[in-house]
KOLVO-896278 format. One record per residue (C-alpha): residue in three letters; x, y, z. Coordinates in steps of 0.001 Angstrom, whole numbers, plus 500000, padded with zeros to 6 digits. Layout:
<nodes>
ALAXYZ
...
</nodes>
This chain:
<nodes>
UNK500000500000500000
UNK501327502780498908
UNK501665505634502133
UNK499702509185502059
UNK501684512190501102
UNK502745514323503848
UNK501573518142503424
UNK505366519327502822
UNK505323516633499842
UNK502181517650498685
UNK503088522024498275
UNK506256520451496779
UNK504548518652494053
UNK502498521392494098
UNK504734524418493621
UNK506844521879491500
UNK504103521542488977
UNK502829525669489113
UNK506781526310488110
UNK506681525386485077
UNK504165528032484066
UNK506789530221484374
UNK506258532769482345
UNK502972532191481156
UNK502110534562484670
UNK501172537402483141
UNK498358535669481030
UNK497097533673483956
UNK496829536180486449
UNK495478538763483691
UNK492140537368482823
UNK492598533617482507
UNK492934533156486332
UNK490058530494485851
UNK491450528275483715
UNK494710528441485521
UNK492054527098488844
UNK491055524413486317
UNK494622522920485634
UNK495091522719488963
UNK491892521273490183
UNK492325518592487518
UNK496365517718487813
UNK495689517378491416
UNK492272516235491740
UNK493451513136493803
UNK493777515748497037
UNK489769516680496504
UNK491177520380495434
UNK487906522967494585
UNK487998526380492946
UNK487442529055494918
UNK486330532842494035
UNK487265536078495317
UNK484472537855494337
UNK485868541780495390
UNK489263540788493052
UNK487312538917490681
UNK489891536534491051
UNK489881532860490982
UNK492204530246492641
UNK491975526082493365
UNK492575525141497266
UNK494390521884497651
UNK494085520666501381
UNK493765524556502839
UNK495865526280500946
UNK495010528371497785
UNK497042528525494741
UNK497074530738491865
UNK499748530749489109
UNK502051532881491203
UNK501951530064493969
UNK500165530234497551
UNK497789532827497582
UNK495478531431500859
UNK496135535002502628
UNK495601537262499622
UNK492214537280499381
UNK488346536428500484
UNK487744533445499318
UNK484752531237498732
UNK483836528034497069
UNK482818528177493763
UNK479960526432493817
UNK477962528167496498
UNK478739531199495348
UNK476978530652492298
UNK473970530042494865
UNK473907533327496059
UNK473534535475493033
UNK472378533583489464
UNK472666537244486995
UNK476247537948488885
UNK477193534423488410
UNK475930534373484440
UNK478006537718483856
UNK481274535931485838
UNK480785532740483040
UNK479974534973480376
UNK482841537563481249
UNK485916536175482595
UNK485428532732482124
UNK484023532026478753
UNK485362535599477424
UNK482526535973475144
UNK482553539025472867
UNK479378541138472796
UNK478789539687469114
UNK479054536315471051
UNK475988537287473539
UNK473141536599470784
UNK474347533163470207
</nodes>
């Protein structure tokens, strides 16, 4: 049986794998901050990570066991953040302008379709 990762080993792997965006920062912390959440919540969906919203930064990030990561790395401090999912509880318009917006970066000649 193979034995549970410690924390320390899991921000390695962690920090480790966020590296090598290195230099693809600007693009992820400019706009594509959700799909950056994504990669992360699927590459280490083994831990039970979930994307998480800062909702006064519009900002989103994927927490792994407590901590919240971003493409510049541990981010748990930096801002208010809530699950994902019940945020989109709370308000359906902000939460179809959020999709439409910033994650599916529709273009107004988009919005008819």
């Amino acid at each position: 049986m193979t034995p549970l990762p410690t924390i320390s080993m899991m921000t390695n792997t962690i920090k480790h794998f966020i590296a090598q965006f290195r230099g693809a920062e600007d693009c992820f912390s400019n706009g594509m901050c959700y799909w950056f959440a994504e990669i992360l919540y699927h590459r280490f969906r083994c831990w039970a990570p979930r994307i998480v919203y800062a909702d006064i930064d519009n900002h989103f990030g994927c927490e792994i066991d407590g901590i919240v990561y971003d493409v510049t790395g541990d981010v748990t401090d930096k801002y208010d953040w809530e699950d994902w999912k019940l945020f989109q509880l709370k308000d359906e318009l902000h939460t179809q302008r959020i999709i439409r917006d910033c994650i599916l970066k529709m273009e107004v000649n988009d919005y008819d379709v």
